[in-house]
C-alpha positions as CSV (number, residue, x, y, z in Angstrom):
1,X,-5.0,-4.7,-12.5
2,X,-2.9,-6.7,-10.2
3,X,-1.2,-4.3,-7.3
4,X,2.6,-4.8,-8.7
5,X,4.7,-6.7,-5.5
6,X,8.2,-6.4,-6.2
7,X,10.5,-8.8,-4.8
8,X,13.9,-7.6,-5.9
9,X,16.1,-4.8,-6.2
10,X,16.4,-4.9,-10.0
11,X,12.5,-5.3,-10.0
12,X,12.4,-2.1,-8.2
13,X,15.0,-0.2,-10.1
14,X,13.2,-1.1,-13.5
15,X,10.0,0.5,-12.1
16,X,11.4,3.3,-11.0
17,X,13.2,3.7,-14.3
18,X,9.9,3.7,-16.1
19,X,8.2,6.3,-13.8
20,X,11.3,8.2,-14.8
21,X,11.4,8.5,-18.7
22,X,8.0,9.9,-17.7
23,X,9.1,12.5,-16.0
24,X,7.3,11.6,-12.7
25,X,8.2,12.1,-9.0
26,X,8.6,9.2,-6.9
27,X,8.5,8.8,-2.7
28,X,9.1,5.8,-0.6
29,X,7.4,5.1,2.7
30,X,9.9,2.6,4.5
31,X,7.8,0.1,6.6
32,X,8.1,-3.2,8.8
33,X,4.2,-4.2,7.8
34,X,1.8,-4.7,9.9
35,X,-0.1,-1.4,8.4
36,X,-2.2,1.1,10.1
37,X,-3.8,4.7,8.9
38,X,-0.4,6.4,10.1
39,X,1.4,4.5,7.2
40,X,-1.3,5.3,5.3
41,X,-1.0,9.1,5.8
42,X,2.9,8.4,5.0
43,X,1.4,7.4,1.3
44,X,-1.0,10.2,1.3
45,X,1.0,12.7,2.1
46,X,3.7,11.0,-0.5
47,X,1.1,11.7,-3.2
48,X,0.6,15.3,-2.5
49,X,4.0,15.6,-3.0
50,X,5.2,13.0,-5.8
51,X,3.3,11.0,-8.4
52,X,4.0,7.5,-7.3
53,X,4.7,5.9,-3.8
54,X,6.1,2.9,-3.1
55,X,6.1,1.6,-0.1
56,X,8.5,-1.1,1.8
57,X,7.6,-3.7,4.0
58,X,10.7,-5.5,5.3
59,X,10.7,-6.9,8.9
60,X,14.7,-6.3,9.3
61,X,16.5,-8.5,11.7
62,X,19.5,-6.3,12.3
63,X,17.7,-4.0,14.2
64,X,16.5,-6.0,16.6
65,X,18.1,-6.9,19.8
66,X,18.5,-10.7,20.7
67,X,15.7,-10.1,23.5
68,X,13.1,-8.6,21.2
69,X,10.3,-9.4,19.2
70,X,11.8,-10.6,15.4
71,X,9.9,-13.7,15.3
72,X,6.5,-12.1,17.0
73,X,6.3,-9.1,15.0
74,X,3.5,-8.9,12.7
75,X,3.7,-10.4,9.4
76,X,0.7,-9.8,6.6
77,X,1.9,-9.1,3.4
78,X,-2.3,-9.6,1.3
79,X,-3.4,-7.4,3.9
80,X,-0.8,-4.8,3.8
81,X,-0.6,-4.5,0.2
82,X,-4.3,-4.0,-0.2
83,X,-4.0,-1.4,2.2
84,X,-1.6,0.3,0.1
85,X,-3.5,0.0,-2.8
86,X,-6.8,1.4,-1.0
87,X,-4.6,4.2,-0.3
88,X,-2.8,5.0,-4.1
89,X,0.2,3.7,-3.3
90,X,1.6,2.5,-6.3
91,X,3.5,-0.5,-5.9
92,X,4.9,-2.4,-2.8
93,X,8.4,-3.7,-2.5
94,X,9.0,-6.5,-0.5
95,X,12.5,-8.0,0.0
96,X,13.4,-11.0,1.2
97,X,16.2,-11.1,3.7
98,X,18.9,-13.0,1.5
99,X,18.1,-9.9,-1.3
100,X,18.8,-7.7,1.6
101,X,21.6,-8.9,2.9
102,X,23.1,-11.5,0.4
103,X,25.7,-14.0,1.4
104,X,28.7,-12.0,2.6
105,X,27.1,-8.9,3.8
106,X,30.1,-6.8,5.6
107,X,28.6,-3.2,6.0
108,X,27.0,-1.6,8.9
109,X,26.6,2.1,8.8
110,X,26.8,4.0,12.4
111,X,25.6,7.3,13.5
112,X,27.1,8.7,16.3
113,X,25.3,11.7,18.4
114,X,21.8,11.6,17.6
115,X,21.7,7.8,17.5
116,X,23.4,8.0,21.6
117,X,20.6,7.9,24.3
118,X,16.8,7.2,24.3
119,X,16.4,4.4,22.0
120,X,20.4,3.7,21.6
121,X,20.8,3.1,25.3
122,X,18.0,0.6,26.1
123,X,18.4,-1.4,22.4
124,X,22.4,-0.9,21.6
125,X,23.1,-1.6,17.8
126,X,19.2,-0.8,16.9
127,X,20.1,2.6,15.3
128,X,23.0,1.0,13.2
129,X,20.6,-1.5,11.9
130,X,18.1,0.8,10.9
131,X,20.6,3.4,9.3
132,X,22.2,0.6,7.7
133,X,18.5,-0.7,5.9
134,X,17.4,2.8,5.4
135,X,20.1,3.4,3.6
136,X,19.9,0.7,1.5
137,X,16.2,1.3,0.5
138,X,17.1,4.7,-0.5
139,X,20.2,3.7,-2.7
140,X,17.8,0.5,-4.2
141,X,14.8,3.1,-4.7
142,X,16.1,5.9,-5.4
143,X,13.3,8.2,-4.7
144,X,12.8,12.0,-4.7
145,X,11.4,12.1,-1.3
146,X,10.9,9.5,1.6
147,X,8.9,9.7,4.5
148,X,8.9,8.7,7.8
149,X,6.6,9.0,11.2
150,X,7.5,11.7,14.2
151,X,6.2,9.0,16.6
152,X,10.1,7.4,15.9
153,X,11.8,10.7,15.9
154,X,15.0,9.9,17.5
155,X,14.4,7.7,13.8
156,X,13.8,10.2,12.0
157,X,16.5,12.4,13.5
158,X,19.5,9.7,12.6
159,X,17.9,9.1,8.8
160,X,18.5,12.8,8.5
161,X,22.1,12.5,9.5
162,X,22.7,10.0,7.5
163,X,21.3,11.8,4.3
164,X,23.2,14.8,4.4
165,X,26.4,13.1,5.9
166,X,26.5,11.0,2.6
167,X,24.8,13.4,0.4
168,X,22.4,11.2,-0.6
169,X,20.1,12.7,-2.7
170,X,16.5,12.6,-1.8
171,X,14.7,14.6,0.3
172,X,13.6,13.2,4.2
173,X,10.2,14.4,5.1
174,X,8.7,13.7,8.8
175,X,5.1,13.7,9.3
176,X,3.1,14.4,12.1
177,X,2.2,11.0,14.8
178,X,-1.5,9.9,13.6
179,X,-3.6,9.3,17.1
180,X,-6.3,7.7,18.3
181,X,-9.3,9.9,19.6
182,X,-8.1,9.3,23.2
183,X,-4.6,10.3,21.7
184,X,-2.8,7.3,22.2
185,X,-0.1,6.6,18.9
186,X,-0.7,4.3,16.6
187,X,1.7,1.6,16.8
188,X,2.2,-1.8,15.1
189,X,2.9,-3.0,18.7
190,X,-0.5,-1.9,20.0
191,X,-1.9,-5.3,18.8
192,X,-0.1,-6.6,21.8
193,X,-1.9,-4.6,24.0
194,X,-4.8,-6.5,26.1
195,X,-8.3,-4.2,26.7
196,X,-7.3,-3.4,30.0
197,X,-3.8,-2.4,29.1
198,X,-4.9,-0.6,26.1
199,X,-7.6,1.4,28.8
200,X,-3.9,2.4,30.7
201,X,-2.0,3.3,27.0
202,X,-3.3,6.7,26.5
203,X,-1.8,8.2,29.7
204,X,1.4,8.3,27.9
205,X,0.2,11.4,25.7
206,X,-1.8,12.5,28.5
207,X,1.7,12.6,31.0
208,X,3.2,14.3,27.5
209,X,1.2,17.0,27.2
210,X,1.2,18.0,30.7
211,X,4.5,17.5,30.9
212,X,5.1,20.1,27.8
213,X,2.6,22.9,29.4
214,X,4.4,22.5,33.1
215,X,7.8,23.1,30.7
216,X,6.5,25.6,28.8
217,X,5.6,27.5,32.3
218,X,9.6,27.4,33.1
219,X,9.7,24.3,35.3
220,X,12.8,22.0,35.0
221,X,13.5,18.6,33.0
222,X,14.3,16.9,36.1
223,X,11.3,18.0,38.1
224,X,9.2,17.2,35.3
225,X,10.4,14.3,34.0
226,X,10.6,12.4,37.9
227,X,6.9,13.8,38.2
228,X,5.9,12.0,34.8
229,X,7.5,8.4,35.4
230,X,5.5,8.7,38.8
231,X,2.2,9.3,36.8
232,X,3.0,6.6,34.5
233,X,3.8,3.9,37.3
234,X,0.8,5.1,39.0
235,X,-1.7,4.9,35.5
236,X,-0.3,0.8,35.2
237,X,3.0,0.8,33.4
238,X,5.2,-1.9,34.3
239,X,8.3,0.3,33.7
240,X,9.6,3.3,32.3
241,X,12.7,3.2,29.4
242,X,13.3,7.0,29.7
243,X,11.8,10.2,29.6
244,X,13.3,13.2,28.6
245,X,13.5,16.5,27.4
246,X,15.8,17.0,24.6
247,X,16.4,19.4,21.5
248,X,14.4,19.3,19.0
249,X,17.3,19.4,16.4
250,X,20.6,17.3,17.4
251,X,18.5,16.1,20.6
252,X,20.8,17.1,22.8
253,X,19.7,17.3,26.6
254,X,17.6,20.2,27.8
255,X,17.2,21.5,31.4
256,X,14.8,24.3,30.3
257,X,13.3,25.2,27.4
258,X,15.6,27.5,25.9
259,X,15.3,26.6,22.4
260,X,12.4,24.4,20.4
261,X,12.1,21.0,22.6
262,X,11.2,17.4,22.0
263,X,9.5,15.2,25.1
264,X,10.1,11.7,24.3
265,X,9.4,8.6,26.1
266,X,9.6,5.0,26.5
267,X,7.7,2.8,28.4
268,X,6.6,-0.7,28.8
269,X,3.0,-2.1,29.8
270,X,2.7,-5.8,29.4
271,X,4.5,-7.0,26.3
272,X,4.2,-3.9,24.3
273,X,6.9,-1.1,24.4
274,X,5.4,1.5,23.6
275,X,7.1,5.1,22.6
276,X,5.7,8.6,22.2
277,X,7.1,12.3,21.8
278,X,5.1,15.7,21.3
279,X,6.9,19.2,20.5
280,X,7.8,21.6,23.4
């Protein structure tokens, strides 16, 4: 059997309203292709939880700055949706941008406070794109659950806001960042990476998880977070986006940890930006 491709939101909708009349549970995994086993957990942990995933693939342009990579980012549709079908997804929906955004497309949705910082600082209107498409996919899908990486977690945290600030009903699950051995993230963007620069990537995690033992010990943000953009510049990063200590839930800046903490950073090493975060 053919894996089912659907290319339009009423294509979508009727499949979904099948799977419904039979009483089944359906997840989304939102994705901008380019696949790799942490979207692949997304669909496996979708099936432990619902009885069909679909997954999206939709490279959207709205959230990317007019410096960044639109037109270089990955594109491979026959490889991603055998991917999904290796994994049990059950169908792949895969909008073009007109069906996205049709001819007189006015709405952008905004989040404010979890969206402000990190991310939202260094790419300004990136969060309003992606609440903006998010939102759409839910609304066009309609799933039960949808699920999203921890490795975007200031992502993650804005999707959330959005769903209960519209009472959307579906129900947002993050999963745990899917490393490689020497714990670096998997990324879309590490195909950018050159051998030598992916030798230099996995000091990210490494600076992470020192940085979250040293905090866990009762040393400050600002000690810690100057030591970390020195280890990074010394491993071979070309620069450092941020690095902070935030809270886990609202992200809102942490000197110490007094409550459950997030370390998350960006940083650049040749044309890939890579980001990372661990608990604390």
């Amino acid at each position: 059997m053919t894996f089912p491709i659907f290319r339009t939101v009423a294509a979508l909708r009727a499949q979904v309203a099948v799977w419904r009349g039979q009483g089944l549970r359906v997840a989304l995994v939102p994705t901008m292709g380019a696949l790799h086993d942490g979207h692949l957990t997304l669909v496996r942990q979708g099936l432990k939880k619902a009885d069909r995933v679909v997954a999206s693939v939709f490279v959207n342009p709205t959230q990317f700055g007019p410096n960044e990579d639109f037109a270089a980012y990955p594109r491979r549709e026959a490889e991603d949706a055998a991917l999904l079908a290796g994994a049990g997804a059950s169908g792949l929906y895969a909008p073009s941008v007109t069906e996205m955004y049709p001819s007189g497309f006015a709405t952008t949705i905004s989040v404010a406070g979890v969206s402000e910082g990190l991310c939202g600082t260094v790419r300004p209107g990136h969060f309003a794109g992606v609440a903006t498409v998010v939102t759409k996919l839910l609304l066009q899908a309609g799933p039960d659950l949808a699920l999203f990486g921890e490795k975007d977690y200031q992502q993650l945290q804005v999707i959330r806001r959005v769903v209960r600030d519209l009472d959307l009903p579906v129900q947002i699950e993050g999963v745990p960042t899917v490393r490689e051995a020497d714990g670096l993230a998997l990324s879309s963007r590490n195909a950018y990476l050159t051998p030598e620069q992916r030798a230099i990537a996995p000091a990210l995690h490494g600076v992470l998880t020192a940085l979250a033992e040293r905090l866990a010990a009762g040393e400050t943000a600002a000690v810690l977070t100057a030591w970390g953009r020195d280890q990074l510049l010394a491993a071979g990063f070309d620069s450092v986006d941020y690095l902070e200590v935030r809270a886990a839930e609202g992200l809102a800046p942490l000197e110490r940890r007094s409550e459950p903490a997030r370390i998350l950073v960006a940083a650049r090493l040749g044309k890939a930006r890579l980001i990372d975060n661990i608990p604390a």
